[in-house]
C-alpha positions in Angstrom: 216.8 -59.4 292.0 220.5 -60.4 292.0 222.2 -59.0 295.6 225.8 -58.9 294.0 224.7 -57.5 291.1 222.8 -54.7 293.2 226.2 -53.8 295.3 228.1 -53.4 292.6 225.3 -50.9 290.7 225.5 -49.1 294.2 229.1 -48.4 293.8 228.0 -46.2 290.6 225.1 -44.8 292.4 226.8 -43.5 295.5 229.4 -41.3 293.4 226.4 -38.6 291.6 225.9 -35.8 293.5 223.2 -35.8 296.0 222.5 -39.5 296.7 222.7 -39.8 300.5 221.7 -43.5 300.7 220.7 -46.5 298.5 218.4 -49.4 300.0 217.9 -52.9 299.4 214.7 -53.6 300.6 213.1 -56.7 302.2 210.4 -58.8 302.4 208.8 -56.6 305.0 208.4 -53.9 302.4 207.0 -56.1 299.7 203.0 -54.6 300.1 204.2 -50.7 300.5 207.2 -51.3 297.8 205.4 -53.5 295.5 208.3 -54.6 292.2 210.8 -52.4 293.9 214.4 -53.9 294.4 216.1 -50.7 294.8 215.7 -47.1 297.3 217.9 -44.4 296.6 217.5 -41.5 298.7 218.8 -38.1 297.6 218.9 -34.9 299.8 216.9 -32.4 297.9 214.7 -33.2 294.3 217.3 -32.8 291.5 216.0 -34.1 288.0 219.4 -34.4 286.1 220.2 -36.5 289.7 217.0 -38.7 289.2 217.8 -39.4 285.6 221.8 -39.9 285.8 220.4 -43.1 288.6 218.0 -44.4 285.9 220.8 -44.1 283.2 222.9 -46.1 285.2 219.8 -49.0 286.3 218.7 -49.0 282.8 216.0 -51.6 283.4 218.1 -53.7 285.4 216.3 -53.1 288.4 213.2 -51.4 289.5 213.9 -48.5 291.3 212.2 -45.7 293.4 213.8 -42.6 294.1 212.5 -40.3 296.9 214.3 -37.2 298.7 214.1 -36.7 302.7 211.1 -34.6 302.3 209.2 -37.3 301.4 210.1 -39.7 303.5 209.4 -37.1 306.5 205.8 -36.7 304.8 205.0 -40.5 304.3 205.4 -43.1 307.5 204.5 -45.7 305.3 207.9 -45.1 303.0 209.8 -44.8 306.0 208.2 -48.1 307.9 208.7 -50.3 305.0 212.8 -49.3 304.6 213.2 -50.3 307.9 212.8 -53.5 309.0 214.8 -56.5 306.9 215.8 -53.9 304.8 220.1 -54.0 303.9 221.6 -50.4 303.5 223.9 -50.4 300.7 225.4 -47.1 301.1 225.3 -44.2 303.2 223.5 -43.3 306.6 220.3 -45.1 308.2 217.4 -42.2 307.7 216.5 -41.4 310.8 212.9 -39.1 311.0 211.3 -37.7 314.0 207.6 -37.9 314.9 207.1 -34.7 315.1 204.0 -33.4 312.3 203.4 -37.0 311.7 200.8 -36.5 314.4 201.3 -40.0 315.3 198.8 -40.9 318.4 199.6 -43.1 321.4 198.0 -45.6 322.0 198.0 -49.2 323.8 196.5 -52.6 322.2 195.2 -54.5 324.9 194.8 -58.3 324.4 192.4 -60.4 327.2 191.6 -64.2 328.2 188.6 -65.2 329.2 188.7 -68.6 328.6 189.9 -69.1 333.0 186.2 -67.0 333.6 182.7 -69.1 334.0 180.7 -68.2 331.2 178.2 -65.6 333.6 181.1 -63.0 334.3 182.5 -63.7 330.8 178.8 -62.7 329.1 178.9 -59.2 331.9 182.0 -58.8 330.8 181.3 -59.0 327.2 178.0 -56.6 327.8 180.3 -54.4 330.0 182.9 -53.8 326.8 180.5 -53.8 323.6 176.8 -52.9 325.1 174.2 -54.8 325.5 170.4 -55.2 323.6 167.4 -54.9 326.3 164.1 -56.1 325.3 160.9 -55.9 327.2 156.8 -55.5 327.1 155.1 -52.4 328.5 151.5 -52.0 327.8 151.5 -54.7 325.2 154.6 -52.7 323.5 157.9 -54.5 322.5 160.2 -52.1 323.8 164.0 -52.6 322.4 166.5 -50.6 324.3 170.2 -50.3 323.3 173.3 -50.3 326.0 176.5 -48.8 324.9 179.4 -50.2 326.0 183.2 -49.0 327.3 184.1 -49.7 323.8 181.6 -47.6 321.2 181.9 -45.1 324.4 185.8 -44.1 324.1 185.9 -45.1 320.4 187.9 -47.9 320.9 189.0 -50.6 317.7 188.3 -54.2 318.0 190.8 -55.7 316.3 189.8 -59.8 317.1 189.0 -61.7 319.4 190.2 -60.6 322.6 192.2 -57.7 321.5 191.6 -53.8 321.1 193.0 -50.8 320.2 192.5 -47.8 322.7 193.8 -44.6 322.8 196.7 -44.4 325.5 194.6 -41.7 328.0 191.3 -44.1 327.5 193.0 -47.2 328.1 192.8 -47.2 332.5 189.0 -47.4 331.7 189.4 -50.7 330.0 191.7 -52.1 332.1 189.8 -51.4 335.2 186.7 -53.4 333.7 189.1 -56.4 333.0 190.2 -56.3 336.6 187.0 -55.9 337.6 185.7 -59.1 336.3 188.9 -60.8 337.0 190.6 -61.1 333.1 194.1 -61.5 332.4 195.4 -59.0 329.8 198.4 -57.3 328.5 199.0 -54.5 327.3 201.6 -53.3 323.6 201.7 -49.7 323.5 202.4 -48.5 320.2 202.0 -44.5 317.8 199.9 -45.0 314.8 198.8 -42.4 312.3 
């Protein structure tokens, strides 16, 4: 898509009715805007709005056209228009968390590799459970230890790293200092 070409299709755009802000998004948006070069934003749904913009693109670009409502309704959208993104006209969209019941929570990333390999295996057993095996009366008896992790419904994300809700997280982090891990900790909302 040509940058000059899109500035000057802007100009156009910004004069109908309605259009609060028009987008150039960037490569941070490619996987949620796939083929999109263009965001226009209008304030409320308006059909004869929608279709005076695609007059004026007329295949020149490929465009999609949302309203605040639905940027309010979808934190996708609204994560991949931020970022890299260049704002061509109007105001930045600014939308609030609130009914996105976005939940806080902390990613914790650990290193073991300073740990002999004994604290690091009681430490593994201590997060993700643990298998028990054993005879009684000639029996094979296989008995299954939870760990902190299936416990507080935590996501492993790799190697070293999870994903735990924010009130869970102390639990976690208490294991770690109990076996004497390094780890930091990114809080972040998801939905």
């Amino acid at each position: 898509m040509d940058f000059k070409l899109a500035t000057e299709l802007t100009r156009d755009i910004k004069k109908i009715k309605g259009v609060l802000s028009v987008v150039y998004p960037g490569a941070a948006a490619s996987k949620t805007l796939k083929n999109v070069d263009l965001m226009v934003v209008h304030t409320a749904p308006s059909e004869s709005n929608f279709s005076r913009v695609n007059d004026l693109v007329s295949g020149k670009f490929h465009i999609k056209q949302v309203t605040l409502d639905e940027l309010g309704t979808n934190p996708e959208l609204t994560a991949a228009m931020e970022g890299e993104g260049v704002l061509l006209h109007g105001k930045s969209v600014d939308i609030t968390a609130e009914g996105m019941n976005l939940k806080s929570r902390i990613i914790l990333t650990y290193d073991t590799t300073k740990m002999n390999q004994n604290d690091r295996n009681k430490l593994n057993r201590a997060l993700y459970g643990g298998i028990s095996t054993y005879k009684k009366d000639g029996e094979r008896i296989v008995k299954e230890y939870p760990g902190i992790v299936s416990k507080i419904n935590a996501q492993k994300l790799g190697k070293g790293v999870l994903m735990v809700d924010r009130f869970n997280s102390s639990l976690v982090t208490q294991t770690l200092k109990t076996f004497q891990a390094q780890w930091k900790e990114i809080p972040v909302w998801t939905y």
